[in-house]
C-alpha positions, -999 to +999 in steps of 0.1 A: +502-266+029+518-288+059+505-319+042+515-310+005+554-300+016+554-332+038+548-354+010+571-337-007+597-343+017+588-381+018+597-378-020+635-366-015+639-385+013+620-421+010+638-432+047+617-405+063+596-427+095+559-423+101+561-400+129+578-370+107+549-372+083+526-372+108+535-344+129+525-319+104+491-328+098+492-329+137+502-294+138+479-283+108+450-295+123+455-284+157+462-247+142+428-247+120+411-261+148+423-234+169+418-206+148+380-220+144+376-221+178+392-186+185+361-171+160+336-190+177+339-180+210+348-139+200+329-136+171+299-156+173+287-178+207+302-151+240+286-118+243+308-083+255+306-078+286+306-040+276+277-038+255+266-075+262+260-078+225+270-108+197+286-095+166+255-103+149+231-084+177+258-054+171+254-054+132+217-059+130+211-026+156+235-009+136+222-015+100+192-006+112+205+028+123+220+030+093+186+026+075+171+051+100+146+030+114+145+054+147+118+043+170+099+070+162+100+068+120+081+042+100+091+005+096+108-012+067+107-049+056+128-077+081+139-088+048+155-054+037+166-052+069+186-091+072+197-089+034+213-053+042+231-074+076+241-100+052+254-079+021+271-053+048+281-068+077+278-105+084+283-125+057+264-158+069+228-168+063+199-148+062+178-175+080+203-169+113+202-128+111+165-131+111+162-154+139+182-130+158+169-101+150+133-118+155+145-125+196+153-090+198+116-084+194+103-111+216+090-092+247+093-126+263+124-137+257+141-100+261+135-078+290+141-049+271+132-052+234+160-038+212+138-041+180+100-035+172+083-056+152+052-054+131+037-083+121+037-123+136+070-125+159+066-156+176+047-160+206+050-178+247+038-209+231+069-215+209+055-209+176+082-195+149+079-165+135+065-153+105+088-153+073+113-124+070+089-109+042+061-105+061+070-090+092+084-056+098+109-037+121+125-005+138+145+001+166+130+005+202+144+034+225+161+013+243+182+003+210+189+037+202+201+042+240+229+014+230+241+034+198+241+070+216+273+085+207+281+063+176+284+095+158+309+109+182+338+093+176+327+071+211+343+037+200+366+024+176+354+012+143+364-015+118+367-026+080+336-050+074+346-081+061+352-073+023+368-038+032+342-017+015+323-001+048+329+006+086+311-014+117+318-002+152+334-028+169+312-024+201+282-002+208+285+027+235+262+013+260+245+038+277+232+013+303+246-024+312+228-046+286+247-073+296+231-082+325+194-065+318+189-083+286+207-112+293+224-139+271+234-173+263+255-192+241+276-223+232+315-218+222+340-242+219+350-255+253+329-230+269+297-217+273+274-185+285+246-181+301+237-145+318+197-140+329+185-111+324+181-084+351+161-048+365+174-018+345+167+000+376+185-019+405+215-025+381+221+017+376+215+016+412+239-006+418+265+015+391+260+043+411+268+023+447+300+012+432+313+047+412+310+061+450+323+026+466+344+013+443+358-015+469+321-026+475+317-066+482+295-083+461+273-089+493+261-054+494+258-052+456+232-077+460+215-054+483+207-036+449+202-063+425+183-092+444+184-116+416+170-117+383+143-103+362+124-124+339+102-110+319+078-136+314+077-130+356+076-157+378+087-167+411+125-172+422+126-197+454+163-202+455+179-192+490+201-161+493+228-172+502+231-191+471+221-161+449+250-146+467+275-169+460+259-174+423+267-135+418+299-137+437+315-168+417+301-162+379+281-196+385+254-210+402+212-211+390+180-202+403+150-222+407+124-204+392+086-215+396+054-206+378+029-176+398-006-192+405-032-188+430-063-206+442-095-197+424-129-200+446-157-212+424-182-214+453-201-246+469-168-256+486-152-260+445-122-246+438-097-241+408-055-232+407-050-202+379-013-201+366-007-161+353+029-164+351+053-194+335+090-195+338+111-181+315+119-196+280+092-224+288+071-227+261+037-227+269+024-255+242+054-282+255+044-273+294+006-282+291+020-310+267+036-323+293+007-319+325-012-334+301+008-365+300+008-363+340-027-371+334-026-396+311+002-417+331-018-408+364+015-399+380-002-376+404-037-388+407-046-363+423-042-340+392-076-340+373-076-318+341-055-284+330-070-262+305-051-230+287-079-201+291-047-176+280-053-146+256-029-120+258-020-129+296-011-165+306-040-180+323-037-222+330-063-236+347-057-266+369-085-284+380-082-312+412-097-345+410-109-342+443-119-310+455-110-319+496-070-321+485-047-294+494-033-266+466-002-265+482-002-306+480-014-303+442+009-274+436+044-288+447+039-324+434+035-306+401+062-284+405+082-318+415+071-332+380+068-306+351+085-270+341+064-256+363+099-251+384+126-249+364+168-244+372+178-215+351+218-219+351+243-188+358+272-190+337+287-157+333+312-163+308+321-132+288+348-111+268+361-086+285+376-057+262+359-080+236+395-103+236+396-124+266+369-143+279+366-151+316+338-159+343+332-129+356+314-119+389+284-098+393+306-068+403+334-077+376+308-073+348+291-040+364+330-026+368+340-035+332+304-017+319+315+013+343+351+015+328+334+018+292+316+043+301+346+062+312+360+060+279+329+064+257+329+100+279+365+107+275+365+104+234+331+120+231+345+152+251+374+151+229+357+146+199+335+174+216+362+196+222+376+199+187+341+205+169+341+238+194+378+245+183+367+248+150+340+261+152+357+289+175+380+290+148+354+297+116+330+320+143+368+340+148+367+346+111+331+358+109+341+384+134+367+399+114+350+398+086+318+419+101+350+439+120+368+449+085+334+445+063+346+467+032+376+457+029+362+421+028+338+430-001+363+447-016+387+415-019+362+397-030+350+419-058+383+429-072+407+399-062+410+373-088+419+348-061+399+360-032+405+330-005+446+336-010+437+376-004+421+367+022+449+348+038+475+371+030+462+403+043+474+416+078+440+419+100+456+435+128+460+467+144+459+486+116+426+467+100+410+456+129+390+476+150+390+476+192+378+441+200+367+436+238+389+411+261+368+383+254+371+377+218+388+345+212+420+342+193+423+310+169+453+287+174+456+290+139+467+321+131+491+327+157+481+361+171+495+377+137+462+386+129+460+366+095+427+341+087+433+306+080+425+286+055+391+272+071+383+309+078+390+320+046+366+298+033+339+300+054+340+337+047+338+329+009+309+305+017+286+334+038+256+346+021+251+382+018+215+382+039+241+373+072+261+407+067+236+425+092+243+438+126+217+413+146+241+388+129+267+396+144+255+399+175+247+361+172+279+355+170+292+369+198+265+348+222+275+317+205+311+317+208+309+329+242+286+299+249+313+279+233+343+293+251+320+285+284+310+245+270+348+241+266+358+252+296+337+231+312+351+202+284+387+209+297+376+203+334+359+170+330+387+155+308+413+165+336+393+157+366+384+122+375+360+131+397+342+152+379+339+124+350+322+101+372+300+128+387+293+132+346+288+090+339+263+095+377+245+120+357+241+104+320+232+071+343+199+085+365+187+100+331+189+064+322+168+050+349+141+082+347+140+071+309+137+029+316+135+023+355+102+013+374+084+041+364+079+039+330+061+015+305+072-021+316+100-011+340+088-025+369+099-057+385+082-087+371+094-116+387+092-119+428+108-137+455+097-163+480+106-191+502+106-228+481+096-248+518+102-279+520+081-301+491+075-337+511+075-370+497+036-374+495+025-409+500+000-421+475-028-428+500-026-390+507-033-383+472-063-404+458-096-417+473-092-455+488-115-471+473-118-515+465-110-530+437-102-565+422-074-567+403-074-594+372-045-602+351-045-628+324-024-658+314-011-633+283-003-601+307-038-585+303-041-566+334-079-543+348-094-535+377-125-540+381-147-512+411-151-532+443-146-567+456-157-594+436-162-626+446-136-648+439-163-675+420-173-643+394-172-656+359-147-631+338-140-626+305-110-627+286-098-626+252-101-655+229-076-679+236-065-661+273-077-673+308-067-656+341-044-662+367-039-636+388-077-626+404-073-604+442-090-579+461-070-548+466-077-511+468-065-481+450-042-470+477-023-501+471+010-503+454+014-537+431+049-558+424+051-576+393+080-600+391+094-610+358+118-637+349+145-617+342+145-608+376+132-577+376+106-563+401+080-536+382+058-513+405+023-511+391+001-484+415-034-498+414-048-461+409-036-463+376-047-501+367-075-494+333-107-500+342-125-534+344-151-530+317-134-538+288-102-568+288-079-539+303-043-535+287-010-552+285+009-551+312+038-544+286+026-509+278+026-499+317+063-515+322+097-521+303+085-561+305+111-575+275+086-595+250+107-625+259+100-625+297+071-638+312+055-632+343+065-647+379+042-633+404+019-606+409+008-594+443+002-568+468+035-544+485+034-545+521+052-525+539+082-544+561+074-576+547+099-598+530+103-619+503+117-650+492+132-649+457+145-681+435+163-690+401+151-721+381+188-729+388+178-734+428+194-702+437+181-674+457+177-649+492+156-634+508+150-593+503+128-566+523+102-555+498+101-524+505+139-522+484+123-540+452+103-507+449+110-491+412+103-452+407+104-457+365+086-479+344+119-495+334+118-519+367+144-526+395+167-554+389+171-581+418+179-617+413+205-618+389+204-642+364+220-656+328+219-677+302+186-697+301+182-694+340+154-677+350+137-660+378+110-687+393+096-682+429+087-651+451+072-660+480+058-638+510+079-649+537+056-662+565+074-688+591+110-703+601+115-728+576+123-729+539+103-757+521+118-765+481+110-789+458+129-795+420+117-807+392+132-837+396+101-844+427+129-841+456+118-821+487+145-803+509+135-784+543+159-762+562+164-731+586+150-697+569+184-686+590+204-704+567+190-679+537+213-646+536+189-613+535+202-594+503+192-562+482+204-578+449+223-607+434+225-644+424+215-653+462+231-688+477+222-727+466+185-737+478+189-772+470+212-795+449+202-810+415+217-838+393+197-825+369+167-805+360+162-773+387+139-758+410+100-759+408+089-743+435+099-728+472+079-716+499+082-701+537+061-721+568+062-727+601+075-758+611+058-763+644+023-758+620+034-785+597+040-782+558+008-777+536-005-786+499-031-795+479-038-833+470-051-841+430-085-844+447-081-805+458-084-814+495-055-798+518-029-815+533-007-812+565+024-827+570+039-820+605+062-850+610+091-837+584+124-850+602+123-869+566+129-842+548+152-817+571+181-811+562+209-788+556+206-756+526+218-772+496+215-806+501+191-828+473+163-837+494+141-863+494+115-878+475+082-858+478+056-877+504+024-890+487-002-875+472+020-843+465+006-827+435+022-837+403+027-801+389+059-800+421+037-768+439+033-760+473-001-745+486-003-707+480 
């Protein structure tokens, strides 16, 4: 409409500028967006905080009332059940309502299941469930808890969404579902995420705060320690971050899997896993140990095998049996869902209009003050079904008081009801009536019957006109005038409503708390400790190996030391270059010549029987970057690092370390430059020699130590670049290998010393022709 009367405007008035045309669609798309936004987050993605229940969770519980699916009666079709949601209540897909309705029946995902299903629900490992067609539903007891009252005029209800029925427009609640089933959701600009809880130490904390209404949230925590998952579990995260968690609205829990050490006997053991955390799917979490094993990220970690059938049993087997569980345990816990972070975001509507990040004791105050009015209307509503029924009892007792004349209007009258109504049943009709009989409001004291009387006179049958009948009567209105008495106490006295809402709320707990089916706590509470950085010689046997990598990145190890002479096989067209001894303990650096240093732990090196791998698969090596160096990492070494443009530093090695297969980047370089030298450094001097067969010593002092970067000018070129570089000591002379292979010494270099970045001279004779120093 804003865009159709603006272009009508730019008709009339053809001077109009851009910005008046485009203000409207500004303020047209800014008001849909809004109003969008305004449905999702109350009707759709944040949960009331007095019920804790979606629109959809509210309109599938209460078509399913409406179908009477009690949790005592039969089951009817979760198709009947979503297409009656759909045609009634929430016009949106079928798929969605039966995806809901299907969580409400997943004992692992709820705490307390508000539906029971029949039939294939979904199960731990993340399977889906069954179509709608062939499953089957009714509502739990705990469901039916949620509606009690519905009937009572305890909440307000609302036109559905084509006008043609009623839907409540929130449940009454009769315990905080909120926070004991939990919920989550994703709005627009906001989002919710409530775990869910105890059923017991949440009324127990209800009934702390209706006594202590000013209690801190410190002692509320005394009642409700943390969460309850019901897949169980362990919660490791400190108090005093629970605390604030509960006080703020935000915070999360670290939440780790229950498992304890098997004993198979003969010194063998096995770790059994009973309990995963919550909404970890049980297929994706050995999924992923399984790729722990594959990578050989812990090598310690030998096999894990899923024994579950109805319980969760993993098994988790060591690769050495003379490691410790606790070592196995948290380096797993370090690397898979095992421990997980469950976020607390307690974002919710309160009154169902305005949503806020509520605290622990915000939410349990805003269930309380529900339950206050849920008890106020249903008295009310209470008190006028007595009143009328006082009223109709009232008439009975006149009627039995003046029986013939009754019959006698009603046999002869040719309009008994208005005969009824208009004769005088007073003094002179009605017999002596004791001091408790009740007089109706409605006629006055003037001793005439009103028009509900009347009728309910006409309606009597003819069997009820007996003495025993009357006497009936008189014990059920004076039961009555005693129940309203009692009505008109509590609806005046505050204190006496809560003492009412303390009652309804330990019948509550007897029904769902600790002692009955599934009520007790699942998931505990323990210390996390302190999970140490593990060093890899801890966690696999040390044994030798030789390490062989190819001219075309084809990298094994081979068991033990071989001898350096061993004939080895390679592909067709491949010869090796790298050949050492190393052992599995050890901790490999692969240099590439973009510059990037790769960490290869020998441990995980493929075996030497066939050609081994690529070295490609194991790293993020780019196809168009070759290999520099390979060696062993020692610990507080250095090394000396060069560009083919003659630039470079010197780093410590233990900071070209990478955690992730994607590499560390060191020596920077561009263009066609590329990474050429790393060198061990070993001595006092620098030794470099270009391509161009010019040698250049100077003072390793004159090289800056770096972490990362271009590094500083080795030598000077006129053109070509740098072929090699090594690290000696000057008083030992400088070292290489003649075309004959014999070695060479050179120890009278005042030739060749100079400052850093000078060109050198020409290289002495007999200096190989391929411009490299001795290794």
């Amino acid at each position: 409409m804003a865009i159709t009367r603006c272009m009508d405007d730019q008709t009339d008035d053809p001077k109009m500028e851009h910005s008046e045309l485009a203000e409207p669609l500004r303020r047209a798309i800014g008001e849909r967006y809004l109003t969008y936004a305004l449905s999702t987050i109350m009707d759709r993605a944040l949960p009331d905080a007095r019920d804790g229940l979606k629109p959809v969770h509210r309109r599938i519980l209460y078509a399913m009332r409406e179908l009477r699916l009690a949790s005592t009666g039969g089951f009817r079709k979760s198709a009947k059940i979503s297409g009656d949601v759909m045609g009634n209540y929430h016009p949106h897909g079928d798929a969605a309502i039966y995806d809901a309705m299907a969580r409400l029946a997943q004992d692992f995902n709820v705490r307390y299941p508000l539906v029971d299903g029949q039939g294939n629900f979904g199960n731990i490992d993340g399977d889906n469930p069954a179509a709608s067609r062939y499953t089957e539903a009714r509502l739990t007891a705990a469901a039916e808890a949620l509606m009690e009252g519905l009937a009572e005029n305890a909440v307000d209800f609302r036109d559905n969404y084509d006008g043609t029925l009623t839907e409540p427009v929130v449940l009454p609640a009769s315990f905080p579902n909120l926070l004991a089933n939990g919920s989550s959701g994703i709005a627009v600009g906001m989002a919710t995420n409530i775990p869910p809880h105890n059923i017991e130490e949440l009324i127990n904390a209800c009934l702390y705060l209706i006594k202590s209404p000013n209690a801190r949230d410190e002692t509320l925590i005394e009642h409700i320690p943390g969460p309850d998952f019901p897949t169980g579990g362990v919660i490791v995260e400190p108090r005093e971050n629970i605390i604030e968690a509960y006080r703020t609205g935000r915070g999360s829990f670290r939440l780790r899997a229950k498992w304890e050490v098997e004993d198979l006997g003969r010194g063998q053991w096995q770790i059994v896993v009973t309990e995963i955390p919550y909404q970890v799917p049980k297929s994706r979490l050995i999924e992923k140990l399984a790729e722990l094993i594959q990578t050989k990220k812990i090598p310690i970690f030998g096999d894990v095998r899923d024994e579950s059938a109805e319980d969760v049993r993993l098994v988790i087997e060591p690769k050495t049996r003379n490691v410790d569980p606790e070592m196995l345990m948290g380096m797993l816990f370090r690397n898979s869902d095992l421990e997980v972070r469950f976020s607390l975001n307690m974002n919710v509507l309160i009154d169902g209009r305005q949503p806020k990040v509520c605290s622990l004791k915000e939410v349990l105050r805003a269930f309380l003050d529900h339950r206050r009015e849920v008890l106020l209307r249903r008295s009310q509503h209470r008190l006028e079904k007595i009143d009328h029924r006082l009223e109709v009892l009232e008439g009975f007792l006149i009627a039995f008081l003046n029986l013939d004349r009754v019959i006698d209007i009603i046999r002869y009258d040719d309009e008994p009801k208005a005969a009824l109504m208009r004769e005088d049943w007073g003094k002179d009709h009605v017999r002596a009536v004791s001091e408790k009989d009740y007089v109706s409001p409605a006629a006055g004291g003037t001793g005439e019957l009103s028009e509900v009387q009347a009728e309910a006179i006409l309606n009597m049958r003819l069997r009820s006109l007996r003495r025993l009948e009357e006497l009936e009567l008189r014990r059920e209105r004076d039961a009555l005038m005693e129940e309203r008495a009692g009505l008109e106490d509590l609806l005046e006295n505050e204190t006496v409503q809560w003492d009412s809402i303390s009652a309804q709320l330990r019948e509550t707990r007897t029904k769902f708390g600790k002692r009955s089916e599934g009520g007790a706590r699942r998931t505990r509470f323990a210390e996390a400790g302190a999970v140490e950085e593990v060093p890899l010689e801890a966690m696999i046997e040390r044994e030798p190996v030789t390490v062989v990598c190819s001219k075309m990145g084809w990298i094994r190890a081979m068991k033990g030391h071989v001898a350096q002479d061993t004939a080895l096989k390679f592909k067709d067209g491949d010869e090796g270059r790298f050949v050492f001894h190393a052992e599995t303990t050890d901790r490999l650096l692969l240099l590439g010549t973009n510059g990037r240093f790769y960490t290869l732990p020998a441990s995980q090196l493929p075996g030497g029987r066939g050609m081994g791998e690529p070295v490609r698969l194991m790293v993020d090596l780019p196809n168009e970057a070759d290999i520099v160096d390979l060696f062993i990492h020692r610990p507080g070494s250095k090394l000396l690092v060069a560009s083919s443009a003659g630039d470079g530093f010197v780093v410590p090695s233990d900071e070209v370390l990478a955690q992730t297969r994607t590499g560390r980047q060191v020596l920077n370089v561009r263009g066609d430059t590329v990474a050429r030298v790393c060198r061990a450094v070993a001595g006092d001097h620098v030794a470099c020699v270009g391509e161009n067969r010019k040698v250049l010593v100077f003072a390793l002092e004159e090289l800056p130590e770096m972490t990362r970067g271009k590094g500083v000018r080795l030598q000077k070129y006129k053109d070509g670049g740098l072929s090699d570089a090594t690290t000696f000591v000057l008083a030992d002379g400088l070292s290489w290998k003649d075309p004959a292979g014999r070695t060479r010494t050179e120890t009278d270099l005042g030739e060749w010393i100079g400052k850093r970045a000078a060109s050198g001279r020409m290289a002495p004779r007999g200096f190989p022709r391929d411009n490299r120093f001795t290794q």
